[in-house]
C-alpha positions as CSV (number, residue, x, y, z in Angstrom):
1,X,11.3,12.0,19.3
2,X,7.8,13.6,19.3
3,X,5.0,11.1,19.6
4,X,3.3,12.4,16.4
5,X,6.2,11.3,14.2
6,X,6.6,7.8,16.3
7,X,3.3,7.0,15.2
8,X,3.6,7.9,11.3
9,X,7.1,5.7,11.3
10,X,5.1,3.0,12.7
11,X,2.4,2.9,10.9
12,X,1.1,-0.1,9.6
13,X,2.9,-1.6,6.6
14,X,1.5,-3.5,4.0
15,X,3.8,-6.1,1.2
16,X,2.9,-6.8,-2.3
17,X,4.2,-8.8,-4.7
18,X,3.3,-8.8,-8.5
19,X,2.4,-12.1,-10.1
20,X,2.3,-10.3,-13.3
21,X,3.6,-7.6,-15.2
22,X,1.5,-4.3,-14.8
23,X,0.3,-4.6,-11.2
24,X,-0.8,-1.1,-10.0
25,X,-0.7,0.1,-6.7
26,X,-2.6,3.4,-6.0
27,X,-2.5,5.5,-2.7
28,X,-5.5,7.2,-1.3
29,X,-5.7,10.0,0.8
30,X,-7.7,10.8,4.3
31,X,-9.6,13.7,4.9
32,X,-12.8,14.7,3.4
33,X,-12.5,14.2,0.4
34,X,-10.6,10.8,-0.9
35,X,-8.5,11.4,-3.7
36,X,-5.7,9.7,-5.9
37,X,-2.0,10.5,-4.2
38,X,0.2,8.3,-5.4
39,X,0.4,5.3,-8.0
40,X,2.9,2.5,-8.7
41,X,3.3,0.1,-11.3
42,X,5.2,-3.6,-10.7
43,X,6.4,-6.1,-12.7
44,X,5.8,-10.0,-11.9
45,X,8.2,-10.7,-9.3
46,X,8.8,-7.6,-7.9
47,X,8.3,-6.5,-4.5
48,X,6.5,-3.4,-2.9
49,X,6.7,-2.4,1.0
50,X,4.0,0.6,1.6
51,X,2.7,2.6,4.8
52,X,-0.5,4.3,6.1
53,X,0.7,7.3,7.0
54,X,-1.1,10.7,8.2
55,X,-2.0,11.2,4.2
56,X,-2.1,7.7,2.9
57,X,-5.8,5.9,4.2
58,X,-6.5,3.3,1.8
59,X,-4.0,1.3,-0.8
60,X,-5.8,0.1,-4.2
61,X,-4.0,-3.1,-5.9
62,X,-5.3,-4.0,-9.5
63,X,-3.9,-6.5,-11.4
64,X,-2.7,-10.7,-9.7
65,X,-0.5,-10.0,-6.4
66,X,0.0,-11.9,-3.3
67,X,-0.7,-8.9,-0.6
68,X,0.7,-9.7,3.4
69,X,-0.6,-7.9,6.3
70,X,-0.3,-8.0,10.3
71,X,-3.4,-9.5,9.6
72,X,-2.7,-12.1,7.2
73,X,-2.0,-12.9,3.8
74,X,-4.4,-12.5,0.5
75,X,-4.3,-12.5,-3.1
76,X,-5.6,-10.2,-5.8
77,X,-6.9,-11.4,-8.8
């Protein structure tokens, strides 16, 4: 397998988990210019697994959500 693709499957992975309805999850992109690529929207209880990838640089959460990370666990209020 070529390294490049190694490294984009493993990327580091983020979970969220909505603690209300209506929690919105945007991705944002790399490069120059940061920009909107992507957007979500969970219900309280549910469950979202996400990736930085080669286009994904930043994940936005609005809204109450328990987030875990490789480096530990927060909240969003």
């Amino acid at each position: 397998m070529e390294q490049d693709k190694l490294d984009e499957i493993l990327g580091d992975y983020i979970c969220i988990k909505a603690l209300e309805d209506g929690v919105t999850i945007i991705g944002l992109t790399r490069g120059r210019d940061t920009k909107f690529h992507h957007t979500e929207k969970l219900d309280k209880g549910e469950v979202m697994i996400a990736q930085f990838t080669e286009n994904t640089a930043a994940i936005k959460i609005r809204g109450k959500a328990t987030i875990l990370t490789k480096m530990g666990e927060l909240s969003s209020d």
